[in-house]
C-alpha positions as YAML, in Angstrom:
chain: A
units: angstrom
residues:
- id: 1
  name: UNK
  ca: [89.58, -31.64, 11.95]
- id: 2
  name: UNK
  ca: [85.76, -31.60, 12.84]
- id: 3
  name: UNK
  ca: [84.44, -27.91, 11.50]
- id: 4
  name: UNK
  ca: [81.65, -26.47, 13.27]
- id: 5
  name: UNK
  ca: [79.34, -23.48, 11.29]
- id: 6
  name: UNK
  ca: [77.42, -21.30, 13.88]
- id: 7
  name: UNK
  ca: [74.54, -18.69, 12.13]
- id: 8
  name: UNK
  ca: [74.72, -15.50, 14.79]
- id: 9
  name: UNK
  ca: [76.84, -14.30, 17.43]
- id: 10
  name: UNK
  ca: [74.40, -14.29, 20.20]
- id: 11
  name: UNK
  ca: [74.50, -15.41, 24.27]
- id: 12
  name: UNK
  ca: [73.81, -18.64, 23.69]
- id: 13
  name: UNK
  ca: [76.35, -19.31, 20.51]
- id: 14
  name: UNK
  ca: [78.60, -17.84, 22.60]
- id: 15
  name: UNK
  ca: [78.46, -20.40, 25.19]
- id: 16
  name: UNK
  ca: [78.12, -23.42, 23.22]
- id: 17
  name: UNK
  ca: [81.37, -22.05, 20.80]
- id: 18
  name: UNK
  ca: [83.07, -21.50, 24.60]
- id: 19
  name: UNK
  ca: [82.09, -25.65, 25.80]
- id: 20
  name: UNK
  ca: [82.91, -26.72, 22.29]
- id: 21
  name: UNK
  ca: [86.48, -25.16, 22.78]
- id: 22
  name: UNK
  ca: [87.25, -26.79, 25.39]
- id: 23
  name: UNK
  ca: [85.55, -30.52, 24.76]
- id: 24
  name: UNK
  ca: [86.19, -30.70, 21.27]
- id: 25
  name: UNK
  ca: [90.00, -29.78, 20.98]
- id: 26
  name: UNK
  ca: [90.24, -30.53, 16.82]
- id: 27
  name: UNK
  ca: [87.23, -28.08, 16.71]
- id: 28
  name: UNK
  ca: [87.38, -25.19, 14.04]
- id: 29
  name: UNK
  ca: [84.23, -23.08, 14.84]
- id: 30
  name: UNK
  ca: [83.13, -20.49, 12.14]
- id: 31
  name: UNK
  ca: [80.80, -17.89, 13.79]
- id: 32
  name: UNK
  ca: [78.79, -15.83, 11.07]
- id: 33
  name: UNK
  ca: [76.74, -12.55, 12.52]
- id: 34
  name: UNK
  ca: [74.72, -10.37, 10.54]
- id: 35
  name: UNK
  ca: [75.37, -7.16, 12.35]
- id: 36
  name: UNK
  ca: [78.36, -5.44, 13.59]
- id: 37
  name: UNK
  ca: [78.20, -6.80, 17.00]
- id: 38
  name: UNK
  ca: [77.90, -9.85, 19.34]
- id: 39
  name: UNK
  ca: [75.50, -10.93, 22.31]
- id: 40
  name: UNK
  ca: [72.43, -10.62, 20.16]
- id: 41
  name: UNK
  ca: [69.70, -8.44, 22.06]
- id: 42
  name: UNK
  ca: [71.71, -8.46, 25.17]
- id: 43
  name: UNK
  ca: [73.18, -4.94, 23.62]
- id: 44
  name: UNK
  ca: [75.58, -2.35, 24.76]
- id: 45
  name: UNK
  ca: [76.02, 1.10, 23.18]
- id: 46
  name: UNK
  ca: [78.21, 3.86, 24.23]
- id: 47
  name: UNK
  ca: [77.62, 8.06, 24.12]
- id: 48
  name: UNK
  ca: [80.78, 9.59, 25.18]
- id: 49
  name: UNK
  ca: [81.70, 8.32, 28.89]
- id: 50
  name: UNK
  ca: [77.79, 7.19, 29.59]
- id: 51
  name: UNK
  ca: [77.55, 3.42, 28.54]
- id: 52
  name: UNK
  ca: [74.33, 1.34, 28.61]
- id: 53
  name: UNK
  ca: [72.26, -1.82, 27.93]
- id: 54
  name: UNK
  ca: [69.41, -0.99, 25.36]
- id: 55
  name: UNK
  ca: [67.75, -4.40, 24.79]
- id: 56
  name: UNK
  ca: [68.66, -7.05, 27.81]
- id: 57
  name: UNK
  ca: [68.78, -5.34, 30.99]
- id: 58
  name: UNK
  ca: [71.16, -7.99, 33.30]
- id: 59
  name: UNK
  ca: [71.64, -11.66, 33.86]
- id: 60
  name: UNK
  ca: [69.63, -12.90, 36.30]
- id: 61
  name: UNK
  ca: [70.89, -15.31, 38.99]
- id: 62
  name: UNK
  ca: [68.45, -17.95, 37.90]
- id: 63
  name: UNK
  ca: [71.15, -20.77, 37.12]
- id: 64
  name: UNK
  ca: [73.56, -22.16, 39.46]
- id: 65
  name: UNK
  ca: [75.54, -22.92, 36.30]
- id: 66
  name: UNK
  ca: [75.64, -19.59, 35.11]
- id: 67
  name: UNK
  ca: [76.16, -18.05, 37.89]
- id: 68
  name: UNK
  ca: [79.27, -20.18, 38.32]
- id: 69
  name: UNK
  ca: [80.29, -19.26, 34.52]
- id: 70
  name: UNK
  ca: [79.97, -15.48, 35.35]
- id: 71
  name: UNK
  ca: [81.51, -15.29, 38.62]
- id: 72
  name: UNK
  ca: [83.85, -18.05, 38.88]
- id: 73
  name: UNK
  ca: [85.06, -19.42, 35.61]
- id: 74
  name: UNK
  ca: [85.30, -16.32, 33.38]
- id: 75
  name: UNK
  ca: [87.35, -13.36, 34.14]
- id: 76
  name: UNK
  ca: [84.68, -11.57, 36.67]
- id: 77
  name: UNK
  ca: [86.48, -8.30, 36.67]
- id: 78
  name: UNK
  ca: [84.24, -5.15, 35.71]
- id: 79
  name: UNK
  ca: [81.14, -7.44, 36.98]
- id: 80
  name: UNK
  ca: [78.34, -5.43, 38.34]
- id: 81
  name: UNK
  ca: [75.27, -6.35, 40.66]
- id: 82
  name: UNK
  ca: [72.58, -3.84, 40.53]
- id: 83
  name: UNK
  ca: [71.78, -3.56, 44.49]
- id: 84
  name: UNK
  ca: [68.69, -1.69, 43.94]
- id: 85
  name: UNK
  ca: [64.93, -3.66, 43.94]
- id: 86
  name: UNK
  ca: [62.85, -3.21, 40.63]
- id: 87
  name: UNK
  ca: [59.19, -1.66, 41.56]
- id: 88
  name: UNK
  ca: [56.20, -1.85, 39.66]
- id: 89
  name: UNK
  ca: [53.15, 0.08, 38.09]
- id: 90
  name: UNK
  ca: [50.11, -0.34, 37.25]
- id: 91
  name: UNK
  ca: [47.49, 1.02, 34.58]
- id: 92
  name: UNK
  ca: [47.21, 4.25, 35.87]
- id: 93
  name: UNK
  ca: [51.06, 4.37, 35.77]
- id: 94
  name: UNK
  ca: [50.70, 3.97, 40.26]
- id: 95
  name: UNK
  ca: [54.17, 2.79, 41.81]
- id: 96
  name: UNK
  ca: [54.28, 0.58, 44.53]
- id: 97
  name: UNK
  ca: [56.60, -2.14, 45.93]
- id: 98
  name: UNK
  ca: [54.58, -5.00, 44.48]
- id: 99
  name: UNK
  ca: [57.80, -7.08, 43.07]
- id: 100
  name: UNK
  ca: [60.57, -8.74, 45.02]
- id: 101
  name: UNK
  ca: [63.84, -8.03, 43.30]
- id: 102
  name: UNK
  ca: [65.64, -10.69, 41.71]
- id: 103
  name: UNK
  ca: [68.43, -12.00, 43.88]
- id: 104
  name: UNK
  ca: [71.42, -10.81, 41.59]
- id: 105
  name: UNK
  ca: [71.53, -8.03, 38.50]
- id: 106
  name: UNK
  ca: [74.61, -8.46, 36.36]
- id: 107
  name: UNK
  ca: [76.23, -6.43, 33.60]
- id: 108
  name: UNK
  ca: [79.27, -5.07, 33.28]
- id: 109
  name: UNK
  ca: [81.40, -1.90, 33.44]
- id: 110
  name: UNK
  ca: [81.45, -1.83, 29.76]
- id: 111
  name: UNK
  ca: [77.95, -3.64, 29.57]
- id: 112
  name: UNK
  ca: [76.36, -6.87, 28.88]
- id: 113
  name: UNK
  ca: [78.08, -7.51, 25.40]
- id: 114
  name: UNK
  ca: [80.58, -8.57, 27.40]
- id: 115
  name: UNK
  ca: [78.94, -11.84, 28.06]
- id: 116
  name: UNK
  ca: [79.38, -13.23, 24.85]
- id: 117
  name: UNK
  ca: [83.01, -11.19, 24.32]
- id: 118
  name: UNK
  ca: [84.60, -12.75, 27.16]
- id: 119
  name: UNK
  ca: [83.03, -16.23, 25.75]
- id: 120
  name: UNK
  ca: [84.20, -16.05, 22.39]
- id: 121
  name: UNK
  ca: [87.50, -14.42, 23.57]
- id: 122
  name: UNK
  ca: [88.03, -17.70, 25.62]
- id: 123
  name: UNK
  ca: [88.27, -19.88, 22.19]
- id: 124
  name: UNK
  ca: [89.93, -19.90, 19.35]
- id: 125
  name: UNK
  ca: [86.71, -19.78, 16.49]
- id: 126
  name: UNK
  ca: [86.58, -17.17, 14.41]
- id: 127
  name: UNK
  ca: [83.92, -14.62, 14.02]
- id: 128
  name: UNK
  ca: [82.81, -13.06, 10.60]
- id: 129
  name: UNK
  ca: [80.43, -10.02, 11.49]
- id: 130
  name: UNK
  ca: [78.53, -8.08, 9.21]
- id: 131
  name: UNK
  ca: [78.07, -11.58, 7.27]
- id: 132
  name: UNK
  ca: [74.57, -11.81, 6.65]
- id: 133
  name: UNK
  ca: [73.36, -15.85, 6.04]
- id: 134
  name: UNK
  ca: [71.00, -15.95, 3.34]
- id: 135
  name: UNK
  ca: [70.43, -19.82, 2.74]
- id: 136
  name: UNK
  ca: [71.22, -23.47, 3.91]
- id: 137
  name: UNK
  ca: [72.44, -26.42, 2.22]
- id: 138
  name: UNK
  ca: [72.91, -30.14, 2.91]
- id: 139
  name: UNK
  ca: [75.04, -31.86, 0.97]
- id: 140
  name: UNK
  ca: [76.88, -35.36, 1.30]
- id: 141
  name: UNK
  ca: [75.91, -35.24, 4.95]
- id: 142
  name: UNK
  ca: [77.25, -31.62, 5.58]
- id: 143
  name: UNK
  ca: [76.45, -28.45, 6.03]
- id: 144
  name: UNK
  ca: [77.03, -25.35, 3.86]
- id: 145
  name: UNK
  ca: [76.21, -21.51, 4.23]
- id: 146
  name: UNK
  ca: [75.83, -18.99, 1.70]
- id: 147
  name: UNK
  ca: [76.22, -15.21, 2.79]
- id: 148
  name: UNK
  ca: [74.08, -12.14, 0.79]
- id: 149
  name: UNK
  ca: [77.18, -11.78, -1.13]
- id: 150
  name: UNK
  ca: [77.23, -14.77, -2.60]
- id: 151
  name: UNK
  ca: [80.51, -16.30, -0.77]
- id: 152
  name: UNK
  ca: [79.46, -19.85, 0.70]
- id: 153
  name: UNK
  ca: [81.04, -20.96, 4.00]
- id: 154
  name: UNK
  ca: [81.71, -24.73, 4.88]
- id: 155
  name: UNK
  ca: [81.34, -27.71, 4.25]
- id: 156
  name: UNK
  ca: [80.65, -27.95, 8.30]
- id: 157
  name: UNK
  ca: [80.38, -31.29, 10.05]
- id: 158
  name: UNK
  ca: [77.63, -29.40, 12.17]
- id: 159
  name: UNK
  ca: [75.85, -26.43, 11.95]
- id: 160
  name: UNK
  ca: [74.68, -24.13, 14.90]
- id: 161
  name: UNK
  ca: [71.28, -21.97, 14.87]
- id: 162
  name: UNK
  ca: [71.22, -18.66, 16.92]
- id: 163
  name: UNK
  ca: [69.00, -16.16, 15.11]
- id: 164
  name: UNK
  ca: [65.20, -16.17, 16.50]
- id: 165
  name: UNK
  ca: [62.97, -18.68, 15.67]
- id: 166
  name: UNK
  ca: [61.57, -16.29, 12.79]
- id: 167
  name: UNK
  ca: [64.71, -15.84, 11.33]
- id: 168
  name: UNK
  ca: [65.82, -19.26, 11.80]
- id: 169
  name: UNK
  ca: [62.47, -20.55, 10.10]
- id: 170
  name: UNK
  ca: [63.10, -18.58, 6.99]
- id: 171
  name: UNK
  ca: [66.66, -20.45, 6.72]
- id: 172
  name: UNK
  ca: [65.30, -23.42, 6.93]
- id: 173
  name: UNK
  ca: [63.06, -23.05, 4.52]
- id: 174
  name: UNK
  ca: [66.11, -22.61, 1.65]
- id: 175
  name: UNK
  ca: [67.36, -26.21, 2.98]
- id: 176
  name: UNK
  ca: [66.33, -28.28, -0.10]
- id: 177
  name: UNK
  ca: [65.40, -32.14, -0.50]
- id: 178
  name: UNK
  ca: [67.85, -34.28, 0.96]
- id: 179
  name: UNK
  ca: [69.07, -38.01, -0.66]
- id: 180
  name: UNK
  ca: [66.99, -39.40, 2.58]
- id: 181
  name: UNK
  ca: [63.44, -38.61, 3.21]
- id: 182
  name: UNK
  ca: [63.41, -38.54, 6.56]
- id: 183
  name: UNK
  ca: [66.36, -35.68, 6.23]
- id: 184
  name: UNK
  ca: [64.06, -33.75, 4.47]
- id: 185
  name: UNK
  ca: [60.86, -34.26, 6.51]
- id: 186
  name: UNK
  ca: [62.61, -33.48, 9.38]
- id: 187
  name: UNK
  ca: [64.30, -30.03, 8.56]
- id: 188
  name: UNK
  ca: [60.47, -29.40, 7.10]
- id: 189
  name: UNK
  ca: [59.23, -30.38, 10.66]
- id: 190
  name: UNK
  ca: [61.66, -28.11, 12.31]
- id: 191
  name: UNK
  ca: [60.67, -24.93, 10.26]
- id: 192
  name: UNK
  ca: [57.25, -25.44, 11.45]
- id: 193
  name: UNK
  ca: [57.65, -25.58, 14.47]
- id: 194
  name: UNK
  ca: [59.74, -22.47, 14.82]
- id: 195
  name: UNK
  ca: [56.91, -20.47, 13.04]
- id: 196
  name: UNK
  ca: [54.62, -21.29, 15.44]
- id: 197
  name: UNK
  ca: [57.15, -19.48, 18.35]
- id: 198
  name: UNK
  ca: [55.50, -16.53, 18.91]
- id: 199
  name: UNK
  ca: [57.33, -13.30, 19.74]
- id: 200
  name: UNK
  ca: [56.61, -10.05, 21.61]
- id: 201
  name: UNK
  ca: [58.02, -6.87, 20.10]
- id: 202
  name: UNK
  ca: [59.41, -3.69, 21.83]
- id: 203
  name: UNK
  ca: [60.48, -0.44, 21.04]
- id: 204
  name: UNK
  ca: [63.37, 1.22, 23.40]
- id: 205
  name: UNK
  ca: [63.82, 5.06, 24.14]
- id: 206
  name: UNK
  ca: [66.68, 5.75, 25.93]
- id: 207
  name: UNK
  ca: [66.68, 9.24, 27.52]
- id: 208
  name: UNK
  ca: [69.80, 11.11, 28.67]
- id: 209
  name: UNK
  ca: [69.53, 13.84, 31.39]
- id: 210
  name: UNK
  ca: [71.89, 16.42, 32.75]
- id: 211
  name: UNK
  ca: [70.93, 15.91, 36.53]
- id: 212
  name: UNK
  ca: [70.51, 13.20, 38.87]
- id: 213
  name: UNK
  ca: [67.05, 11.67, 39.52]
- id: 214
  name: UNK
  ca: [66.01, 10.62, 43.26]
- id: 215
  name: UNK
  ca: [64.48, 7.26, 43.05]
- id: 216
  name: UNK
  ca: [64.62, 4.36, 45.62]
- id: 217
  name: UNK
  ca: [64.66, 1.86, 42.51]
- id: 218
  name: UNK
  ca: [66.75, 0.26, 39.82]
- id: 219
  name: UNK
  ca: [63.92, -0.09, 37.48]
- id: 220
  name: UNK
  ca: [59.59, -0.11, 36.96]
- id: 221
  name: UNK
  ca: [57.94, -3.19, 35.10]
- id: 222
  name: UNK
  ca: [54.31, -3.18, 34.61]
- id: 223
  name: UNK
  ca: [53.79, -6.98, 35.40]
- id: 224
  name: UNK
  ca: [49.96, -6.27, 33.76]
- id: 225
  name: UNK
  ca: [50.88, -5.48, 30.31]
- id: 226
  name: UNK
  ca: [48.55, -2.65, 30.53]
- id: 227
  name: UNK
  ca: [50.48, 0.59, 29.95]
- id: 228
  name: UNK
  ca: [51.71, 1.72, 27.18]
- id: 229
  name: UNK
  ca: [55.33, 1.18, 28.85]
- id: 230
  name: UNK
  ca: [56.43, -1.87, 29.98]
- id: 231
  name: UNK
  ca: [60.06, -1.31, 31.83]
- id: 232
  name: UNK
  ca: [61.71, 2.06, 32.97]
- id: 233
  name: UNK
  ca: [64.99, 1.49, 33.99]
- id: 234
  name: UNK
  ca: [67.59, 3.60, 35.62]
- id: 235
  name: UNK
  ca: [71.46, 2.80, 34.54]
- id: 236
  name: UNK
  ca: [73.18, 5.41, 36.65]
- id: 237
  name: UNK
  ca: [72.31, 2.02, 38.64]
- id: 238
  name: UNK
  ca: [75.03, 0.33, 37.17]
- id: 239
  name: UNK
  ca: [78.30, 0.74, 38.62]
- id: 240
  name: UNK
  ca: [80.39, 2.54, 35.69]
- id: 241
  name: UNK
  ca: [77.46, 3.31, 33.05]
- id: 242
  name: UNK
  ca: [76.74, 7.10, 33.74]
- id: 243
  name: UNK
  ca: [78.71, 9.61, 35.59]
- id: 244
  name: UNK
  ca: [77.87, 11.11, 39.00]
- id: 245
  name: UNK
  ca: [75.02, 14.27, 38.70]
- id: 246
  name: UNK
  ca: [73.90, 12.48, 35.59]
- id: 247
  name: UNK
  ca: [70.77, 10.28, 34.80]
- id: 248
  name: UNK
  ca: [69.92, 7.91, 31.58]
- id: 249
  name: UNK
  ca: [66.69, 6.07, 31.53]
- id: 250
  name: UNK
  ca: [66.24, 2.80, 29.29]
- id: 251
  name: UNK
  ca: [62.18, 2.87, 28.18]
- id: 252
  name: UNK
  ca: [60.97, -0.24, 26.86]
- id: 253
  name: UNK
  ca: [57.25, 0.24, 25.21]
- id: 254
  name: UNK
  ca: [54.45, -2.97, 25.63]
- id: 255
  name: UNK
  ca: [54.34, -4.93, 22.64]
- id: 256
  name: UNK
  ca: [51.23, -3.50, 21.74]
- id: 257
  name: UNK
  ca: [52.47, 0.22, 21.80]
- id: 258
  name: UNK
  ca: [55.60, -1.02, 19.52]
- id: 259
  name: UNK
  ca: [53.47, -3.39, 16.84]
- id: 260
  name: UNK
  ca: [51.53, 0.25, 16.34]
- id: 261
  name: UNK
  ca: [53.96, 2.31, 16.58]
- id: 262
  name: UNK
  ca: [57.00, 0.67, 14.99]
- id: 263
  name: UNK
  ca: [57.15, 2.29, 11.77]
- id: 264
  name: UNK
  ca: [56.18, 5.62, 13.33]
- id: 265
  name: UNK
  ca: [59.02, 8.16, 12.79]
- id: 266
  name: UNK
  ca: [61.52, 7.72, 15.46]
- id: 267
  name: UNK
  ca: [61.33, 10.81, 16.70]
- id: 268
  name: UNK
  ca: [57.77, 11.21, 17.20]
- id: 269
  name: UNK
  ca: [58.45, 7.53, 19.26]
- id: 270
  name: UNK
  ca: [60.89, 9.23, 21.76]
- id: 271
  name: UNK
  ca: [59.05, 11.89, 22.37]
- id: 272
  name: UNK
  ca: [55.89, 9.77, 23.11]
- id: 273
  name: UNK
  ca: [57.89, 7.57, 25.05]
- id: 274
  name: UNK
  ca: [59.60, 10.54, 26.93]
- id: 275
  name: UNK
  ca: [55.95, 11.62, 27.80]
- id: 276
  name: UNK
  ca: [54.81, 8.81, 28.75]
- id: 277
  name: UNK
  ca: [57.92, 8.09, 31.03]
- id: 278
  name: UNK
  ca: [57.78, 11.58, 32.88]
- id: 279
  name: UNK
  ca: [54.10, 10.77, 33.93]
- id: 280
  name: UNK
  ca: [54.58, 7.57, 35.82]
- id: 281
  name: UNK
  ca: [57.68, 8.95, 37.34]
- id: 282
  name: UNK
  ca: [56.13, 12.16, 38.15]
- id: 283
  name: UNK
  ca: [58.61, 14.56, 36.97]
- id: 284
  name: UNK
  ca: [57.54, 17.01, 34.11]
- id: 285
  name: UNK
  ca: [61.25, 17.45, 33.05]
- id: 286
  name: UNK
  ca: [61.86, 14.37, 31.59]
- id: 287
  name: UNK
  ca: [59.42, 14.52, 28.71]
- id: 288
  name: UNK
  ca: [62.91, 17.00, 27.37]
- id: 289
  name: UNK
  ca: [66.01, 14.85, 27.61]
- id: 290
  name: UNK
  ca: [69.48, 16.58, 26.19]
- id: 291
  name: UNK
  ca: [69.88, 13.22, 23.83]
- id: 292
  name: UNK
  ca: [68.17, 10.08, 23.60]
- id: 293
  name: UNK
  ca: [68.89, 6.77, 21.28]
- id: 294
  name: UNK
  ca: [66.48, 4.58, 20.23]
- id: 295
  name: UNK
  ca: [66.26, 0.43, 18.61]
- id: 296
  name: UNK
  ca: [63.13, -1.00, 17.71]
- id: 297
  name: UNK
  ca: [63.33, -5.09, 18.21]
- id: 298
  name: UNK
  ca: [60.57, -6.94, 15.96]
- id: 299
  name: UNK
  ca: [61.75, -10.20, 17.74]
- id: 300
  name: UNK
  ca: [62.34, -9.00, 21.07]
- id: 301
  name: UNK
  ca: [60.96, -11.86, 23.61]
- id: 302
  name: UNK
  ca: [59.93, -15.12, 22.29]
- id: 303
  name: UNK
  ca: [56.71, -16.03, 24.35]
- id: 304
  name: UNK
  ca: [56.86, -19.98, 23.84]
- id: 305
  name: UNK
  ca: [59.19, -22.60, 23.78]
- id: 306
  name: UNK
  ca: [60.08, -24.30, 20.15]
- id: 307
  name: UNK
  ca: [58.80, -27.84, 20.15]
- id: 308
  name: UNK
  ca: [60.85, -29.61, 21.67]
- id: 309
  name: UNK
  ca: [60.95, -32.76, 19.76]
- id: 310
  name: UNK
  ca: [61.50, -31.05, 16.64]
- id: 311
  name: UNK
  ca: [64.36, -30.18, 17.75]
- id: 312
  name: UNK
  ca: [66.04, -33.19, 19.14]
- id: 313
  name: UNK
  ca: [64.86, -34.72, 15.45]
- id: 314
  name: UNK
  ca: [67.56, -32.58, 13.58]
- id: 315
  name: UNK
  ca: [70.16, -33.57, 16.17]
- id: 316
  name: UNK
  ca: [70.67, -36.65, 14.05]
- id: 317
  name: UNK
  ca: [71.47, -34.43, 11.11]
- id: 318
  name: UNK
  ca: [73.93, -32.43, 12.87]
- id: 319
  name: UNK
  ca: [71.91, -29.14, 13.41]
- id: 320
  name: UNK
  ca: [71.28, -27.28, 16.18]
- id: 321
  name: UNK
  ca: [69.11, -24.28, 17.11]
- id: 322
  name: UNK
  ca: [70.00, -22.57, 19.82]
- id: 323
  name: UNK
  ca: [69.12, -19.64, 22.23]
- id: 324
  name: UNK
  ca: [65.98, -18.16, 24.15]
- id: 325
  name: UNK
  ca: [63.70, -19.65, 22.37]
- id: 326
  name: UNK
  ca: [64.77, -23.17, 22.18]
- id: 327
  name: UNK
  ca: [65.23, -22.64, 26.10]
- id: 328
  name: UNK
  ca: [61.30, -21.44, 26.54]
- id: 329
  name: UNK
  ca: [62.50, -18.60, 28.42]
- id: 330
  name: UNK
  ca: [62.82, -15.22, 27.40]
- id: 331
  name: UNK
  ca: [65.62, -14.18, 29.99]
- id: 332
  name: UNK
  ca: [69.24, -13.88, 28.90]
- id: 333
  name: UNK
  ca: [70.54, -16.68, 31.71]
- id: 334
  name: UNK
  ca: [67.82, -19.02, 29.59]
- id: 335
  name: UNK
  ca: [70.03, -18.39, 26.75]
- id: 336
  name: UNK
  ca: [73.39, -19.17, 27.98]
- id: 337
  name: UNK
  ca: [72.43, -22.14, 29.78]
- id: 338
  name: UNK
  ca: [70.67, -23.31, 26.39]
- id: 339
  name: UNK
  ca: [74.29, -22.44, 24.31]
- id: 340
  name: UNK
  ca: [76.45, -24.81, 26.92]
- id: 341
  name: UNK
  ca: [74.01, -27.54, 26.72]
- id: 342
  name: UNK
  ca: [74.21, -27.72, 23.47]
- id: 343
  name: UNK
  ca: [77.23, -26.89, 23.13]
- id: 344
  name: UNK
  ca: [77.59, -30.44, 25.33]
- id: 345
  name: UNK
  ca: [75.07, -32.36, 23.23]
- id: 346
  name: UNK
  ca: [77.15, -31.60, 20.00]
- id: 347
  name: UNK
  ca: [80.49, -32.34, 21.99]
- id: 348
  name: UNK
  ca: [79.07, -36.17, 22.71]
- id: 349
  name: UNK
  ca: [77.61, -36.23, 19.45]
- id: 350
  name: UNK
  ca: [80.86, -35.93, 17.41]
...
């Protein structure tokens, strides 16, 4: 039995458990996730019948091999294509036409968590949530984990990466001195480089409304960075998400809004947020929604790609980061074409 150790439940561990499934049939796959969910920052919440996507809007239709995963290989039932074109704004909060919508929109009826729970449901690894990794050891030429409770998990034959590149550094850096030097310089090498990965943060509002609102578009990006908000979007869009003669808007701040603002009372965020909103849409009723949510994501878009031979160095040690970041692109298709090649890589490796 090969045993396989994978450090967060997000899109791309998702697809590379899903490939090693299939390639690797004497695979045992251990999945450990810090929170209570899967997917990662492609998140779905739910308020009575309204469901939507704070973090990850939709999969684009970027990759002709996710696009084949989505709509032909898994179960594609409940998959929705937002129709409607995305619009931007400038400075002065102005709308215009000035983006072409992307070709395709996905989610889901029951959101874009399904991704990676239609993935995982397609294997047979287990997932541990609300098992928080806390260090890394090599030992003997395998892998071991050690959760905040003390409980270590392994030995694994290799050992999957997920969490963003932040996170991921500060695991790596409890990996101690290997029998081989050039283990050890390696692993070293790799922390490094994930440090230098710089990340965007964001702060979400989401705004719940009693009536419908009138708009043309899906959603407003301010391709300038200039505003204090950087995407509006509308998810009574979404096939399924919010009933009819309702309206819930997803508000994602600029990174510069949410580094000052982050530890700002949440409240006080919303509000600001709400304000903000109901001027570039022109509608004074929407700085007073009847319920909002909020999340706050420190790591939210990873600007940069990790070094890529960093990471092909640890291959040879069988670890493997994984996701957005080691993709260079912060978009969730990025991600899950990242997780099934490596999923692939590891599959030929062992």
């Amino acid at each position: 039995m090969t045993r396989i150790g994978v450090v967060g439940a997000g899109a791309a561990a998702a697809a590379a458990t899903y490939v090693l499934d299939s390639t690797v049939p004497e695979a045992d796959v251990t999945v450990l996730e810090k929170s209570g969910g899967v997917c990662g920052r492609a998140a779905t919440r739910r308020n009575g019948n309204v469901t939507y996507d704070y973090g990850a809007n939709y999969v684009k239709s970027d990759d002709e091999r996710v696009v084949e995963l989505l709509t032909e290989t898994l179960d594609n039932d409940g998959l929705v294509d937002v129709t409607e074109p995305i619009y931007t704004f400038d400075t002065d909060g102005d709308v215009s036409e000035g983006r072409d919508a992307d070709d395709h929109k996905w989610t889901y009826h029951a959101g874009l968590t399904q991704v990676a729970k239609r993935l995982f449901g397609e294997t047979d690894a287990t997932v541990y949530r609300r098992t928080r990794v806390e260090s890394l050891a090599r030992e003997d030429g395998r892998w071991r984990c050690t959760d905040t409770e003390g409980e270590e998990w392994g030995p694994f034959d290799a050992l999957l990466l997920n969490p963003p590149a932040p996170q991921s550094a500060d695991l790596l850096a409890t990996v101690g001195e290997s029998d081989a030097a050039a283990e050890t310089d390696a692993v070293a090498d790799l922390e490094a480089a994930t440090r230098d990965v710089s990340y965007r943060t964001i702060w979400t509002a989401v705004l719940h409304y009693p009536f419908e609102l009138d708009r043309p578009y899906y959603a407003l990006v301010n391709p300038s960075k200039d505003h204090e908000v950087g995407w509006i979007a509308r998810e009574e869009c979404k096939a399924g998400h919010v009933p009819d003669g309702e309206s819930l808007l997803v508000v994602q701040s600029s990174h510069d809004w949410a580094v000052e603002h982050y530890d700002d009372p949440a409240d006080e965020n919303v509000a600001a947020l709400a304000e903000l909103t109901a001027d570039v849409l022109g509608d004074e009723r929407l700085t007073d929604p009847d319920w909002t949510d909020h999340q706050g994501w420190r790591y939210a878009l990873p600007d940069e790609g990790v070094r890529a031979g960093a990471v092909e160095a640890v291959a040879d040690l069988d670890l493997y980061p994984l996701g957005d970041w080691v993709a260079g692109e912060a978009r969730l298709h990025a991600a899950l074409r990242n997780g099934l090649d490596t999923g692939e890589d590891i599959a030929y490796s062992l």
